[in-house]
DRENDOVEX-438435 format. One record per residue: z, x, y of N, C-alpha, C in turn. Coordinates in nm, 4 decimals, always signed. Atoms other than C-alpha are relative to their C-alpha. Layout:
// residues N
Z:X:Y:Z:X:Y:Z:X:Y
...
This chain:
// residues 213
-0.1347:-0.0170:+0.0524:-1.2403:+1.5186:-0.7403:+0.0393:-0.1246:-0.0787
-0.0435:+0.1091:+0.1039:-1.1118:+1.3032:-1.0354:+0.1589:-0.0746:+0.0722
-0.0866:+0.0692:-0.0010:-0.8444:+1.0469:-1.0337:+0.1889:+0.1444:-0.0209
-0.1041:-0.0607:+0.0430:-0.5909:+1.3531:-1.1254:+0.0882:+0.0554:+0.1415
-0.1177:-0.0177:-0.1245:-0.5160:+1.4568:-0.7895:+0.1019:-0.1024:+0.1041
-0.0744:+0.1295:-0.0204:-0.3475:+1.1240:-0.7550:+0.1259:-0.0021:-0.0988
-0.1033:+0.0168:+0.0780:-0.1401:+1.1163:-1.0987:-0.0907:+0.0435:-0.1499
+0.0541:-0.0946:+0.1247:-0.1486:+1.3057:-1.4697:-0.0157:-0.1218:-0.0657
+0.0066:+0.1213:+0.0957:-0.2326:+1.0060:-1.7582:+0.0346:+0.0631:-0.1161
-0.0443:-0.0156:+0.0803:-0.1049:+1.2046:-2.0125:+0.1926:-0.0616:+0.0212
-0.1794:+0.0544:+0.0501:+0.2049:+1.0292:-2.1450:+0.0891:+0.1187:-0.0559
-0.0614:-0.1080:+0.0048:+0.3108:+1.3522:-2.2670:+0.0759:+0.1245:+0.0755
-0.0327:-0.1375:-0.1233:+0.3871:+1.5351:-1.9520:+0.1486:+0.0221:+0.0262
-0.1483:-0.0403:-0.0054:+0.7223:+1.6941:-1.9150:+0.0455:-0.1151:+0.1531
-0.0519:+0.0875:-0.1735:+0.9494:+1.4519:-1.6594:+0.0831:+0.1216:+0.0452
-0.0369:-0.1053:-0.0420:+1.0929:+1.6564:-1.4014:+0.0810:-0.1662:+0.1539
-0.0857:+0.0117:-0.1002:+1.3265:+1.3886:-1.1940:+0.0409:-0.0041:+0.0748
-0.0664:-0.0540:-0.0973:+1.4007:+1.4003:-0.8774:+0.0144:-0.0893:+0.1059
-0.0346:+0.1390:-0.0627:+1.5426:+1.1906:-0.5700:-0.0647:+0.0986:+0.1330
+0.0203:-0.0033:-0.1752:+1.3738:+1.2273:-0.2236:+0.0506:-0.0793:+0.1235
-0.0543:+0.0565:-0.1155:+1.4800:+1.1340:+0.1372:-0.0985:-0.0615:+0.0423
+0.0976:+0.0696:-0.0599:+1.2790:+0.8903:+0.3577:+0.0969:-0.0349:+0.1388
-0.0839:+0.0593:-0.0762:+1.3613:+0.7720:+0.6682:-0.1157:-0.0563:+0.1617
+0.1135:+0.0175:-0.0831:+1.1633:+0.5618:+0.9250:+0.0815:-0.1250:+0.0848
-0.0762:+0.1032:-0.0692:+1.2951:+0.3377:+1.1964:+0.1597:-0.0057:+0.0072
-0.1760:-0.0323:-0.0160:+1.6522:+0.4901:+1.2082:+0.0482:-0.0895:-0.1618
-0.0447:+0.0968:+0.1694:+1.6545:+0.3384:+0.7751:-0.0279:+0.0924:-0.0509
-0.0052:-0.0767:+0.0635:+1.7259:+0.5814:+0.5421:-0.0021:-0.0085:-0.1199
+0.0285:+0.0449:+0.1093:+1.5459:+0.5499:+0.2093:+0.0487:+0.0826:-0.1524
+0.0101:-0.1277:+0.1025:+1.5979:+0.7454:-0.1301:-0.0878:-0.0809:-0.1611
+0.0814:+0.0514:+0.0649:+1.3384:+0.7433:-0.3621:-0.0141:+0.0925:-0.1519
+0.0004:-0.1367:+0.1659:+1.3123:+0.9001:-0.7538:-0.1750:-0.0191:-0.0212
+0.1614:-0.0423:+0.0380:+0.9822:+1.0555:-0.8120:+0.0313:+0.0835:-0.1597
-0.0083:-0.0965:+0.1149:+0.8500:+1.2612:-1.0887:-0.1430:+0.0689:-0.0656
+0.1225:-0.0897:+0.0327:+0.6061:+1.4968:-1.2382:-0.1141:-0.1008:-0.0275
+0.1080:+0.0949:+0.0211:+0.2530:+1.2738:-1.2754:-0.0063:-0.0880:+0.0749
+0.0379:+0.0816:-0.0762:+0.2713:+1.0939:-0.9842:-0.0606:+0.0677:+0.1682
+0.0360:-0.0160:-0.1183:+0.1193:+1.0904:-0.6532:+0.1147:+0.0571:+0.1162
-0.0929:-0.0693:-0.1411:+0.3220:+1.3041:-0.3389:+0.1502:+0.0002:-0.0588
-0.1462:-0.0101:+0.0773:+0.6300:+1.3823:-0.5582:+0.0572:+0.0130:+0.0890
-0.1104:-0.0243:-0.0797:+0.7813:+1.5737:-0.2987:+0.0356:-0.0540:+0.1096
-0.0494:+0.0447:-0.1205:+0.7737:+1.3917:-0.0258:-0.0902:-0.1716:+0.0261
+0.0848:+0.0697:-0.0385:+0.6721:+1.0362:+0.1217:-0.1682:+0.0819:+0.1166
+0.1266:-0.0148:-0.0672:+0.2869:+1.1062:+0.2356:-0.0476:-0.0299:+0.1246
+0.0462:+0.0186:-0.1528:+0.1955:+1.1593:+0.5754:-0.0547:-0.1576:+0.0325
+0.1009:+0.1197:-0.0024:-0.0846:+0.8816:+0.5303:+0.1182:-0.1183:+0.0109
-0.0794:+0.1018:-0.0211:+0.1637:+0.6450:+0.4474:+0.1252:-0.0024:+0.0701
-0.0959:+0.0090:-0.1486:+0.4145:+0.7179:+0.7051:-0.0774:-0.0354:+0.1359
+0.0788:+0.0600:-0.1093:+0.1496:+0.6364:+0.9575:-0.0506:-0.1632:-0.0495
+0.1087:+0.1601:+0.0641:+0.0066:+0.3208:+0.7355:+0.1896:-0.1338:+0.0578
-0.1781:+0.0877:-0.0617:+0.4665:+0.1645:+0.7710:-0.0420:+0.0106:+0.1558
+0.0183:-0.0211:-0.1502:+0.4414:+0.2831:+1.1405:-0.0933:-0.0973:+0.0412
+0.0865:+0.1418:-0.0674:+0.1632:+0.0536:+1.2366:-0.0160:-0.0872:-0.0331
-0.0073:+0.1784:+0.0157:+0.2475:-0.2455:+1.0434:+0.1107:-0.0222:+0.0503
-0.1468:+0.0178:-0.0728:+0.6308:-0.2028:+1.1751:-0.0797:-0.0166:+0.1533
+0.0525:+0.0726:-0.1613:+0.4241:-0.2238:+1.5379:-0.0497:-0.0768:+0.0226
+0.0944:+0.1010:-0.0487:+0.1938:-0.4341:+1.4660:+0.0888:-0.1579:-0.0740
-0.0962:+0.0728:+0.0725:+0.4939:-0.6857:+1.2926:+0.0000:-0.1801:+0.0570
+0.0078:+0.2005:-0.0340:+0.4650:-1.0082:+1.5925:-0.1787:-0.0490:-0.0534
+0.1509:+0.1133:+0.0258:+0.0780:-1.0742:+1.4838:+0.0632:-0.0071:-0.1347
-0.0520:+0.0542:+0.1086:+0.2382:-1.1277:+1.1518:+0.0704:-0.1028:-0.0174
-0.1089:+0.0935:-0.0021:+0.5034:-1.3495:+1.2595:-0.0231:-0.1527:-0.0542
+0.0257:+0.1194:+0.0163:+0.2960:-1.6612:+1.2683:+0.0169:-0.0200:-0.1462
-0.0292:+0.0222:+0.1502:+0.3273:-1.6682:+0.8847:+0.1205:-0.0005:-0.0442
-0.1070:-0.0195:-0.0215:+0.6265:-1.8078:+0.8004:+0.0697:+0.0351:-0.1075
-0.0666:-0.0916:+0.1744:+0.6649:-1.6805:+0.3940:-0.1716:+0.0363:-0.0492
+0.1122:-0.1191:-0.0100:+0.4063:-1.4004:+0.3095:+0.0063:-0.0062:-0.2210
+0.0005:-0.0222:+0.1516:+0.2926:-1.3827:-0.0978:-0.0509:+0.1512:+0.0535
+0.1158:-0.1615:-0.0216:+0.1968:-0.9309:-0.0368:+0.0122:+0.0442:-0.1007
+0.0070:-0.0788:+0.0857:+0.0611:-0.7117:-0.2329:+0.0058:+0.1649:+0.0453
-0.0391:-0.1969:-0.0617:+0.1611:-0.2981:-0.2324:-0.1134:+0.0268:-0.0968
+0.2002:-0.0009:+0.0815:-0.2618:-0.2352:-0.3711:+0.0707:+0.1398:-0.0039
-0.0587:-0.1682:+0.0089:-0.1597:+0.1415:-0.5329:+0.1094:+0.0115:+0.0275
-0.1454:-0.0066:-0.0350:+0.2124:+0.0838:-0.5306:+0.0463:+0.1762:+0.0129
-0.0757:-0.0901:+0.0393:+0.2829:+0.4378:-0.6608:+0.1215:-0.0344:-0.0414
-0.1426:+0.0650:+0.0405:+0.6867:+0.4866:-0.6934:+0.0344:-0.1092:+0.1329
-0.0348:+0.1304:-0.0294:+0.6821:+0.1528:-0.4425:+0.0879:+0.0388:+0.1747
-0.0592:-0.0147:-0.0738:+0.7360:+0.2860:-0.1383:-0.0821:-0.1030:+0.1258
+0.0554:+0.1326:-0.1199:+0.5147:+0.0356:+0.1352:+0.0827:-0.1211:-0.0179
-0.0631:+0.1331:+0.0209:+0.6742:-0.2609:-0.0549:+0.1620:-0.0241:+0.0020
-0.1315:-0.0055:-0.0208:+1.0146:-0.1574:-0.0522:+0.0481:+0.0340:+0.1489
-0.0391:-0.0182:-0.1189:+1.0215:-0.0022:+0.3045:-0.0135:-0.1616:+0.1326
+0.0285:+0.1352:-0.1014:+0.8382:-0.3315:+0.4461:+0.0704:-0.0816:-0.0216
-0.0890:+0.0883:+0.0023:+1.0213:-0.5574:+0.2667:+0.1483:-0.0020:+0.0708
-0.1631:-0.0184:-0.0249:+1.3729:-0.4627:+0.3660:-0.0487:+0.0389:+0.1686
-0.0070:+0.0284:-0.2192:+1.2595:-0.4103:+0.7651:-0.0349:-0.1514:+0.0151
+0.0371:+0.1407:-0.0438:+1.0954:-0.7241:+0.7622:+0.1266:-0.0562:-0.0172
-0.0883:+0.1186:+0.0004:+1.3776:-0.8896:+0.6089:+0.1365:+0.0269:+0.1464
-0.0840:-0.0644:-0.0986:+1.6137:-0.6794:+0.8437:-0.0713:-0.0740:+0.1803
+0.0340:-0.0009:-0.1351:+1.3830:-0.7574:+1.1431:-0.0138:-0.1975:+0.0621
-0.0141:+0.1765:+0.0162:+1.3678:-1.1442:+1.0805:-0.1354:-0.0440:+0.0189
+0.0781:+0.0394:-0.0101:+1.0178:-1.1555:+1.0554:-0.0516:-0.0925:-0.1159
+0.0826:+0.1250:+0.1133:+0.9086:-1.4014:+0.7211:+0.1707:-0.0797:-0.0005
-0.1036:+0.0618:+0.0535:+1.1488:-1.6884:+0.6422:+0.0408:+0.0481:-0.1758
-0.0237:-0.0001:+0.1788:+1.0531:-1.5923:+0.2585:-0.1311:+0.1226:-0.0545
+0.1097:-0.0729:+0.0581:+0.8610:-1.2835:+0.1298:-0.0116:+0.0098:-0.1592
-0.0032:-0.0518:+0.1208:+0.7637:-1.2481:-0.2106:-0.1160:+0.1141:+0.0040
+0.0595:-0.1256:-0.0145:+0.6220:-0.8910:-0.2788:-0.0788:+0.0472:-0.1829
+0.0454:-0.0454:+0.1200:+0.4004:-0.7639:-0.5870:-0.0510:+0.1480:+0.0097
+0.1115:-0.1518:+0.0041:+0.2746:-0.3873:-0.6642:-0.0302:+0.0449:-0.1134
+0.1005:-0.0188:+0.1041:+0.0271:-0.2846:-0.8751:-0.0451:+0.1501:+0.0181
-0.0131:-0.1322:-0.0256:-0.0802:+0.0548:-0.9273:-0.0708:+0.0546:-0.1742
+0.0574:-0.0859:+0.1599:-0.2855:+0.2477:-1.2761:+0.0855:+0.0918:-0.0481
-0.0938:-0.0823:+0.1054:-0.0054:+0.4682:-1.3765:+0.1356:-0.0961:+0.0014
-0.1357:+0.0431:+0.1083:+0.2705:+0.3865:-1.5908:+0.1320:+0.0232:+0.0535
-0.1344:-0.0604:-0.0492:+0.4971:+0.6058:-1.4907:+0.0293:-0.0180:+0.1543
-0.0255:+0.0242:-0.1740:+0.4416:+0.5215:-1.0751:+0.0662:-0.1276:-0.0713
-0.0355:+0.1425:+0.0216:+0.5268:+0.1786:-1.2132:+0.1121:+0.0094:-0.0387
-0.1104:+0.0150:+0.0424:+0.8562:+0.2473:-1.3912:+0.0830:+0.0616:+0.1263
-0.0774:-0.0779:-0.1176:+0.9704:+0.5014:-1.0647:+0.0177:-0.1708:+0.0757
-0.0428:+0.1314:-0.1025:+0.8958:+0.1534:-0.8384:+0.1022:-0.0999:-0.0213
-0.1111:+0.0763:+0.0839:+1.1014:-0.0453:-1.0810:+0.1564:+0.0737:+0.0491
-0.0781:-0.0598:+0.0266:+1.3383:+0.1785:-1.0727:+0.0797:+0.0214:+0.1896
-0.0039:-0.0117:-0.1518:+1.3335:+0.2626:-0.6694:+0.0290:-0.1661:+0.0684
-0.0494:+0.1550:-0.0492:+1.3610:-0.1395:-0.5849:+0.0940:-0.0356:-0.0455
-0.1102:+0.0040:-0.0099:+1.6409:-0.1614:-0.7603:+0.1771:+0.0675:+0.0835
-0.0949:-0.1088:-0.1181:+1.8144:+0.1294:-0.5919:-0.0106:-0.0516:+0.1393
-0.0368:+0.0839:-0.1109:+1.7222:-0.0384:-0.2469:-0.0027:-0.1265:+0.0293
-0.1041:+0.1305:+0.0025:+1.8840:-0.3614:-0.3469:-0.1672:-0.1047:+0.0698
+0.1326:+0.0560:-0.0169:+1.4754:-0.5310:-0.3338:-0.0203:-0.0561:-0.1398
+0.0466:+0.0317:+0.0987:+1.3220:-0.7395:-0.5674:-0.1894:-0.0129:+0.0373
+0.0795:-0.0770:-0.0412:+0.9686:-0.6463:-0.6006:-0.0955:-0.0171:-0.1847
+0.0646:-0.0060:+0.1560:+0.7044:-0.7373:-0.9283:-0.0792:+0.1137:+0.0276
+0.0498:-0.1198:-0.0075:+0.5617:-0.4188:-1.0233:-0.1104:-0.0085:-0.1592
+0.1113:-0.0182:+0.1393:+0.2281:-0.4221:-1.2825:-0.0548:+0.1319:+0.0022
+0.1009:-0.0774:-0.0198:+0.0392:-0.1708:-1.3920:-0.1564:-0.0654:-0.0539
+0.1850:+0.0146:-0.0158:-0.3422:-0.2195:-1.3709:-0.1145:+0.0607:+0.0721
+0.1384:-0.0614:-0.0335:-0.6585:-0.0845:-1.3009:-0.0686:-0.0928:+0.1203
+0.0336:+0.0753:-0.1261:-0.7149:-0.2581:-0.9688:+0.0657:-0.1510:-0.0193
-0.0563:+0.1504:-0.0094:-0.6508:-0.6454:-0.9049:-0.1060:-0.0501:-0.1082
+0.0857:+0.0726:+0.0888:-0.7602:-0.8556:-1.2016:-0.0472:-0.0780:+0.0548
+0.0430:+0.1665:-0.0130:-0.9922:-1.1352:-1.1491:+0.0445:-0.1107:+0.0539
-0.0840:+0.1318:+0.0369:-0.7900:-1.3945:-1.2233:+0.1293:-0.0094:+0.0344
-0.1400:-0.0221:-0.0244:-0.5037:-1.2544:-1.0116:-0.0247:-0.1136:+0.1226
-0.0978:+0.0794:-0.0891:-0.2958:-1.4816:-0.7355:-0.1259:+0.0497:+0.0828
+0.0640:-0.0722:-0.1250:-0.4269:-1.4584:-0.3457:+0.1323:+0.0436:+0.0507
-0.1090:-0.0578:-0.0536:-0.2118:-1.2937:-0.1373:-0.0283:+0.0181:+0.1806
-0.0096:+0.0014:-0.1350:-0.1178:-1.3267:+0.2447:-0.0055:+0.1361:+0.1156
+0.0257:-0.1074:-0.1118:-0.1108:-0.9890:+0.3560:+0.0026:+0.1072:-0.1618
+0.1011:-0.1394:+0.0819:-0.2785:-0.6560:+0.1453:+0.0013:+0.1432:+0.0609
-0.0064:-0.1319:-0.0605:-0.1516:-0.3047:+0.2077:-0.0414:+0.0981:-0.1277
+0.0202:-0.1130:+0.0550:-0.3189:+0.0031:+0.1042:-0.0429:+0.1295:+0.0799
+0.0304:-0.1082:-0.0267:-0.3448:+0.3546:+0.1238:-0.0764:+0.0291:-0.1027
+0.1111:-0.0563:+0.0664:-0.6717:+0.4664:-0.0635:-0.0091:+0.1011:-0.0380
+0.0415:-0.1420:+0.0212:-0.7451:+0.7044:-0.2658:-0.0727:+0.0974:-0.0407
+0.1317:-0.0936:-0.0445:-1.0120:+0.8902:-0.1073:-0.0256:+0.0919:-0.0757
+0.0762:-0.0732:+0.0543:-1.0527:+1.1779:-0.3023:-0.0680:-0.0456:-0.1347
+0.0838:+0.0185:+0.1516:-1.1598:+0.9809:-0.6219:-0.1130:-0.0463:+0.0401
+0.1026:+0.0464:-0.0118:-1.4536:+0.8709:-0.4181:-0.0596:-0.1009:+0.0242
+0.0566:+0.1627:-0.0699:-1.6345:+0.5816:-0.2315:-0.0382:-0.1258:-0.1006
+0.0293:+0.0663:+0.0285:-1.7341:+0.4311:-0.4960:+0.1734:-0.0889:-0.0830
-0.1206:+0.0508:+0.0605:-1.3778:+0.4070:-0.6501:+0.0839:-0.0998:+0.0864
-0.0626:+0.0592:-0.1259:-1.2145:+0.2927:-0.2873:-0.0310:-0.1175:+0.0448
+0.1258:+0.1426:-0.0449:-1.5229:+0.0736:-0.1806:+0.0528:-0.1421:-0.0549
-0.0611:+0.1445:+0.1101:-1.4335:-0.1480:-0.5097:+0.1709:-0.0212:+0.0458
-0.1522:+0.0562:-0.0535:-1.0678:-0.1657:-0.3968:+0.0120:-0.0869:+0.1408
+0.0281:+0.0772:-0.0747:-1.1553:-0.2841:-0.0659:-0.0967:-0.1651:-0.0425
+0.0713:+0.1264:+0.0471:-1.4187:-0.5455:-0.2275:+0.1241:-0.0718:-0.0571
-0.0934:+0.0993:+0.0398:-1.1073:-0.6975:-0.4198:+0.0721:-0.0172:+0.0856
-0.1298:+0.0672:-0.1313:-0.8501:-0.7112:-0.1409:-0.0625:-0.1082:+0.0509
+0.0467:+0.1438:-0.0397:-1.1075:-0.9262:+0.0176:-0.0583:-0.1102:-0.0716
-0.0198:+0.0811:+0.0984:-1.1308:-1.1245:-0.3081:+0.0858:-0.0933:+0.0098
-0.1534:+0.1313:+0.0493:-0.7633:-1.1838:-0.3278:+0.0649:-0.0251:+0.1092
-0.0499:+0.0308:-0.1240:-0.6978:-1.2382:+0.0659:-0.0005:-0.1397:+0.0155
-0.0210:+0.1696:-0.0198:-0.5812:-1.6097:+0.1499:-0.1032:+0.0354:+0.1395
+0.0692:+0.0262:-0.1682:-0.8019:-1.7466:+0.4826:+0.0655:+0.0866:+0.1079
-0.0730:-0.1221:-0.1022:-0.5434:-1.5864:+0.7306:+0.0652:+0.0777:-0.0321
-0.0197:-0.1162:+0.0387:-0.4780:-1.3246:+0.5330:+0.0153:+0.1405:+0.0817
+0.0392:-0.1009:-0.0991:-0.4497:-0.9516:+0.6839:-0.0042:+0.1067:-0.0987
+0.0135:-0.1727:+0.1316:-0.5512:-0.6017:+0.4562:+0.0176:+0.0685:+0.1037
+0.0201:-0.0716:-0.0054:-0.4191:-0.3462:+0.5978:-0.0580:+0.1905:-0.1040
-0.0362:-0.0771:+0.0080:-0.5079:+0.0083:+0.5432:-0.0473:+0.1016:+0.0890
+0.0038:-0.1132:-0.1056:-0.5281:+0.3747:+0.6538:-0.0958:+0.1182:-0.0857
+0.0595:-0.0784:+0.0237:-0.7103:+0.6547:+0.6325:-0.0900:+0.0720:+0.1084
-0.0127:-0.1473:-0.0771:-0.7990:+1.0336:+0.7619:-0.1434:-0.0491:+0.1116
+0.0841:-0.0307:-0.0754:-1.0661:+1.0501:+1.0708:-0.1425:+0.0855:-0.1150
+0.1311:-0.1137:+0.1274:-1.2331:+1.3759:+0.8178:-0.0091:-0.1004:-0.0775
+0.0635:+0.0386:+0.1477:-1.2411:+1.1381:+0.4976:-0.0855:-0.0873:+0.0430
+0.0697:+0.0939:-0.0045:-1.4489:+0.8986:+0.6744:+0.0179:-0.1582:+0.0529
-0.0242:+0.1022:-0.0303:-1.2845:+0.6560:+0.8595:-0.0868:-0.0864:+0.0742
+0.1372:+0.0840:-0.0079:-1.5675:+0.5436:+1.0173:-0.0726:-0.0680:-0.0361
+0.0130:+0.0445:+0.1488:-1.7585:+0.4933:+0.7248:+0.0437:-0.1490:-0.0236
-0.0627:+0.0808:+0.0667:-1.4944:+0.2994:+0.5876:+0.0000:-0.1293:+0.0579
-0.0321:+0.0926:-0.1301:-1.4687:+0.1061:+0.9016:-0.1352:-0.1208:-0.0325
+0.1441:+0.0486:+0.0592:-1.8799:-0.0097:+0.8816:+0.0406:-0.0645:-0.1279
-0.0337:+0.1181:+0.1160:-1.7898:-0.1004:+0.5453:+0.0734:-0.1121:-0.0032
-0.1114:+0.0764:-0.0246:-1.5300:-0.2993:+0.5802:-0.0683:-0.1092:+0.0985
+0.0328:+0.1833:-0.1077:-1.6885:-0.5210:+0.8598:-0.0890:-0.0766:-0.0964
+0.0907:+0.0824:+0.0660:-1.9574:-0.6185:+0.5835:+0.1210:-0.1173:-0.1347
-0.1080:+0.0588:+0.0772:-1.6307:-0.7423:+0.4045:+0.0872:-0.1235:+0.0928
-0.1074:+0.0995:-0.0763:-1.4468:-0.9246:+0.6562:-0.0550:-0.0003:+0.1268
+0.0485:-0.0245:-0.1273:-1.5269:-1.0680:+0.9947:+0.0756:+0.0698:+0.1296
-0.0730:-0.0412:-0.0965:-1.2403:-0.9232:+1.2243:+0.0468:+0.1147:-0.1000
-0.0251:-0.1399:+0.0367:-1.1915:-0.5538:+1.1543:+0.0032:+0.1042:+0.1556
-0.0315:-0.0170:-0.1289:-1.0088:-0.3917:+1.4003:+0.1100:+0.1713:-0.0080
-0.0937:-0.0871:+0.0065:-0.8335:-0.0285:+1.4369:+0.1610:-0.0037:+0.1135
-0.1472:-0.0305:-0.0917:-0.4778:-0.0499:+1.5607:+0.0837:+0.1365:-0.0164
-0.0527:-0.0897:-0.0397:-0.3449:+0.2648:+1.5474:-0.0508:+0.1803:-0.0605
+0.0141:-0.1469:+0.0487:-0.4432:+0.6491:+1.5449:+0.0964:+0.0978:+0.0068
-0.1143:-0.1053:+0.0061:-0.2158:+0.9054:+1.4744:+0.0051:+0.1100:-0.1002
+0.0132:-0.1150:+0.0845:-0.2440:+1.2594:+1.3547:-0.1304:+0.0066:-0.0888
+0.0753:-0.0442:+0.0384:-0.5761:+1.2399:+1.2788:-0.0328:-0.2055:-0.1030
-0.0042:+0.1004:+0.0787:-0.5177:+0.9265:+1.0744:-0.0210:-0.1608:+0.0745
+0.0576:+0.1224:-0.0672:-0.7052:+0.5714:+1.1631:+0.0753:-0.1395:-0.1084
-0.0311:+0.1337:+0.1147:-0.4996:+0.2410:+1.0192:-0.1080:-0.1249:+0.0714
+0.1447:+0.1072:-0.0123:-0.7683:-0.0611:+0.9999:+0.0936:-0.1462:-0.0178
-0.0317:+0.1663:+0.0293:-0.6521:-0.4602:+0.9999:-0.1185:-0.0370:-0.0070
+0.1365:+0.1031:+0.0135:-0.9298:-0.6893:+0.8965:+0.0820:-0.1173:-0.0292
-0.0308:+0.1648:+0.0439:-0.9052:-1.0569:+0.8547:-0.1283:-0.0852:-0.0547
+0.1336:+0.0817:+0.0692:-1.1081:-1.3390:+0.7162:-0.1260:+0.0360:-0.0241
+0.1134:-0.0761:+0.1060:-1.2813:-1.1882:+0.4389:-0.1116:-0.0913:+0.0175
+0.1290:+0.0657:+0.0276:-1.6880:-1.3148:+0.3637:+0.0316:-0.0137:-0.1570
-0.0223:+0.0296:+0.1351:-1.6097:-1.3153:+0.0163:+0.0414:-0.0934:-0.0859
């Protein structure tokens, strides 16, 4: 399956608008989606389990006391906007600065657009994975996307543990069926502490730390 069941790349595609509900931890989000992006109608299961176990897993974070993160596949910016604003709510970083990156255009203008609406500030690029020559970053959330294929995912994991500082942490998540296993094995040849903290609905979220890379 191609990159399309993620988001359309025609710039031509009719917009179609629309505001969704969210709501996780008794916080009630609203988010504008739109035709060519990833889970229009609704925040994505996956990533309602991927928030859920970094909101639990929040005191091994603590020790860090201002976080540079990255939202790896921002879409319309929903990991970086929900985390940011609990964290800041929950008093966990003295100082976060947040970046999301993401290959469509149009996920990129929705995130823009969605961080302003929940009163976040939030750099939003578009790019074709993490450049090179990008920043490191203290903590690395993603939700993958598996159907474009291991070899597409694989390379996204190889850069997180590129651009991970020393005590860095990548999370992400992903299905039991797509291979979390797999992913798992891989991943330890990437980093030496790789560890599953939470299953739910089928869905395995992964922490690793101190990448080999």
């Amino acid at each position: 399956m191609t990159q399309s069941h993620y988001f359309n790349p025609d710039p031509n595609l009719r917009h179609q608008i629309r505001i969704i509900n969210y709501s996780i931890e008794e916080h009630d989000f609203n988010f504008e989606t739109d035709n060519g992006v990833f889970s229009k109608e609704q925040v994505d299961y996956g990533t309602h389990v991927l928030l859920k176990a970094i909101l639990k897993d929040q005191d091994f974070l603590a020790n860090m006391l201002e976080i540079e993160a990255l939202d790896f596949g921002c879409g319309y910016g929903v990991v970086s906007i929900v985390l940011q604003k609990l964290f800041l709510g929950n008093n966990v970083f003295e100082k976060q600065n947040w970046t999301g990156i993401d290959i469509n255009s149009r996920a990129i203008d929705l995130a823009r657009n969605n961080a302003k609406r929940s009163g976040v500030s939030v750099v939003y690029e578009e790019a074709d994975g993490i450049p090179n020559d990008y920043k490191l970053f203290d903590l690395i959330v993603l939700n993958p996307p598996i159907r474009t294929g291991k070899s597409i995912y694989y390379k996204m994991f190889q850069q997180a543990a590129i651009h991970l500082n020393k005590e860095g942490v990548f999370y992400i998540v992903i299905q039991k069926k797509q291979g979390a296993k797999s992913a798992k094995t891989y991943l330890e040849t990437l980093f030496d502490h790789v560890r599953v903290i939470d299953k739910t609905g089928g869905y395995h979220t992964i922490r690793c730390q101190y990448s080999k890379l």
